[in-house]
N, C-alpha and C positions, 0 to 999 in steps of 0.2 A: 468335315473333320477338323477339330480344332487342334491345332499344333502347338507345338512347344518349342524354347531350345535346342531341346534333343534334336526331335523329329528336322525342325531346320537343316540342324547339322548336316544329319543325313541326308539330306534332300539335295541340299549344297556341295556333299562329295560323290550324289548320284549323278548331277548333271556336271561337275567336272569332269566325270569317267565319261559321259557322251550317252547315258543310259536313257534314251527319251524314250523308248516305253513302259519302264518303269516309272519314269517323271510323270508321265502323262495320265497313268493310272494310280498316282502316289498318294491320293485320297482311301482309294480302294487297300493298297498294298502297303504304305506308309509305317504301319502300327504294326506289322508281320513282324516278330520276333528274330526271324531268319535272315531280315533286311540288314544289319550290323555285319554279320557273317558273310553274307551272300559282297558287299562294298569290301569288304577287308580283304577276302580271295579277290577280289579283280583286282585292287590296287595290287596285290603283292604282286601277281601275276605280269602285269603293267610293268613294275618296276622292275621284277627279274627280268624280262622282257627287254628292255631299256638298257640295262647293265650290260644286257647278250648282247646289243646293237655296236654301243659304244666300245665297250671291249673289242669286239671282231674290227670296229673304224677305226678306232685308236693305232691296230699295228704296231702293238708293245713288245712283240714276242716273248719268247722265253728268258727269263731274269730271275735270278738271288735273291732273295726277302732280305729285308734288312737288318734282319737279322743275324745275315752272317757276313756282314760289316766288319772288318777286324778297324777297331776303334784306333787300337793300340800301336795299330801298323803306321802309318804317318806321320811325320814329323810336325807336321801341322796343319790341324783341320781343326773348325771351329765346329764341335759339336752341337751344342746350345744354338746355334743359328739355324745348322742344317734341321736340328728337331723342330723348331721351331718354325717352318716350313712348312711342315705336317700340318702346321693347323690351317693351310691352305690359306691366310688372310692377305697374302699376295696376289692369288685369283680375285680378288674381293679388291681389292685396292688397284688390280690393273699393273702391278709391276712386275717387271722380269729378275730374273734367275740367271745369275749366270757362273757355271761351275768351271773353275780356271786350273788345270794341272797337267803335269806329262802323262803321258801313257802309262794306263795299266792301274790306278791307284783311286780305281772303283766310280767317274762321274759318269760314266754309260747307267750303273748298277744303280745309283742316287736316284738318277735322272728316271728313271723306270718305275722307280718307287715311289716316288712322288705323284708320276703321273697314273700310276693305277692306284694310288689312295684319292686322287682328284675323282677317277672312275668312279669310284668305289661311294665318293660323297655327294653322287650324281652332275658331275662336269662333264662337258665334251674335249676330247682331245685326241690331238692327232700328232704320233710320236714319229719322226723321219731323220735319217741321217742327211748331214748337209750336201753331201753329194747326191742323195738321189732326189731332193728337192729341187736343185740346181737344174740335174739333166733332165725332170721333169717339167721344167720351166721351161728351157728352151729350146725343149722339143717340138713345143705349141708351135705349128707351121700358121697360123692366122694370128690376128689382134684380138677375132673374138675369142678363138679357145683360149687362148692366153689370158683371158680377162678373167673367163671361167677356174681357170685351174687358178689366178692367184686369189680368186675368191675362197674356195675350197683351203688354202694355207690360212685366210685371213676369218673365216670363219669360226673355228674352235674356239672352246671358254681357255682352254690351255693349247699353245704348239711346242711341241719338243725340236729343238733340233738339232740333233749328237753328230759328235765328231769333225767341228769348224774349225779346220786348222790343218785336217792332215792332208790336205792337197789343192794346190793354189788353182786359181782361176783366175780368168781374164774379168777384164771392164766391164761385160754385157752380165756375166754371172753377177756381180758387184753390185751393179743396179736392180738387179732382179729382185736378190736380196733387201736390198735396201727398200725398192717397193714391198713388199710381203711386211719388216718391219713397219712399216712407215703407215701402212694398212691398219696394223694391230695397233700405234701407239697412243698409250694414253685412254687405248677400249679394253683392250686383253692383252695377259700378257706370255710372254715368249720366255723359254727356259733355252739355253746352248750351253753345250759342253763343249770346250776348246781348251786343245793343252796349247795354245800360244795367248802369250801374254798382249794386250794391247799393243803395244809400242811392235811388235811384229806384225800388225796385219797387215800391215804393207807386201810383206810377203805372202801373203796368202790371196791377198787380191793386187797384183802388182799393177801399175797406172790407171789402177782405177780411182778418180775424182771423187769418189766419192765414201771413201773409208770413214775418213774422219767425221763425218755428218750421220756415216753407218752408226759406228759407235757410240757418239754422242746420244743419241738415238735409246741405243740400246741402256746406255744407262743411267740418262736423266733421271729415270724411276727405277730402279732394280736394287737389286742383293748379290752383291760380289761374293762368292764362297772360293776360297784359294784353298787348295790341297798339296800340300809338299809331302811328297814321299817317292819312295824307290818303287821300280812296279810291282805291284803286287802279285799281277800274271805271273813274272818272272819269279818270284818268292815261291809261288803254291809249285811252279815246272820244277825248280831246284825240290822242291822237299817231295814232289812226286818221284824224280829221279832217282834221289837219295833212300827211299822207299824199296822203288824196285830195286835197286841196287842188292839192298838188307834182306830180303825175300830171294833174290834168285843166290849171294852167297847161303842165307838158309838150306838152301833147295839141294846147292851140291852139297853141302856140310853133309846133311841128312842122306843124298847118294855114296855118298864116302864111308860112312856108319855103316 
């Protein structure tokens, strides 16, 4: 059988899919009309496939599209940067993310959206709050499961890791930490949400030696995103309040009537 470009093509995306009995009789089969068709359903298949893996490892849970972002709500957040994000060229370049604000003013909701548009553009990633990172680290009763599980953190094209700051830990957390960075840096990179500002992690890892070499760490390569605002949690409670409030005076108004 004398082949072509075409036929190459296809021959090349049969045995990326692992099809060697079609390879192998690609003489015979090669020129079948239904060959295009028959590679495009496995690949798709493949890839939803792959999406379902990664999403179920990821452990993103349930989150807000970014869509319902109120832009308007904060006092200061640098939109253009955060969209800009989107185009994932951070994963690409190996640097980290790091979202800096008080509570309630959406970098849990960021951070999520980012990492399932990373899903979505075929990245692997593994999204954990920094406590349960922490306690699963040193839960490890050996050196080798220990090694294993900071493998699994140092792994991922993306690791999330939300909410560093709301509760301190000792030295041995510090360094665990700083191992798992220190793994990814400069190969992959690390996204953290923390509403404490640098110059506080001393509190958040108090005598531990090794902060200042943490952070540096974290941000020789990265992208500072700072969020000034009121909590937003707290805005949406007040106007749910303020809601039921207006409905239950309705409700007697109408029993009064």
């Amino acid at each position: 059988m004398t082949t072509t470009p075409s036929s190459d093509a296809l021959l090349s995306r049969a045995r990326r899919l692992g099809l060697h009995g079609l390879c192998a009789r690609w003489d015979e089969l090669g020129a079948a009309p239904w060959i295009k068709d028959l590679l495009e359903c496995e690949e798709a298949e493949r890839q939803r496939r792959s999406l379902e893996r990664r999403i179920q490892s990821a452990h993103l849970g349930r989150f807000r599209p970014l869509c319902d972002f109120d832009w308007t709500w904060p006092k200061k957040v640098d939109r253009e940067l955060i969209e800009d994000l989107f185009s994932l060229d951070f994963i690409k370049d190996a640097e980290n993310v790091l979202l800096i604000g008080p509570n309630g003013v959406g970098k849990t909701m960021l951070a999520q959206n980012l990492a399932h548009h990373a899903l979505l553009c075929g990245h692997t990633v593994l999204f954990t709050s920094a406590s349960a990172l922490l306690a699963d680290l040193t839960q490890r009763d050996s050196a080798h499961l220990l090694q294993l599980r900071l493998r699994r953190y140092a792994r991922p094209q993306l690791l999330v890791i939300d909410e560093l700051g709301y509760l301190s830990y000792d030295h041995r957390h510090a360094d665990l930490l700083f191992e798992v960075i220190s793994r990814r840096y400069l190969k992959v990179p690390t996204l953290i949400t923390t509403n404490k500002p640098f110059s506080e992690w001393n509190e958040v890892f108090p005598n531990a030696t090794c902060v200042v070499t943490l952070i540096d760490r974290l941000t020789h390569r990265a992208e500072l995103v700072q969020i000034e605002a009121d909590s937003y949690r707290l805005k949406e409670a007040k106007e749910r309040s303020a809601d039921k409030a207006k409905r239950r005076a309705a409700r007697r108004k109408t029993k009064k009537s």
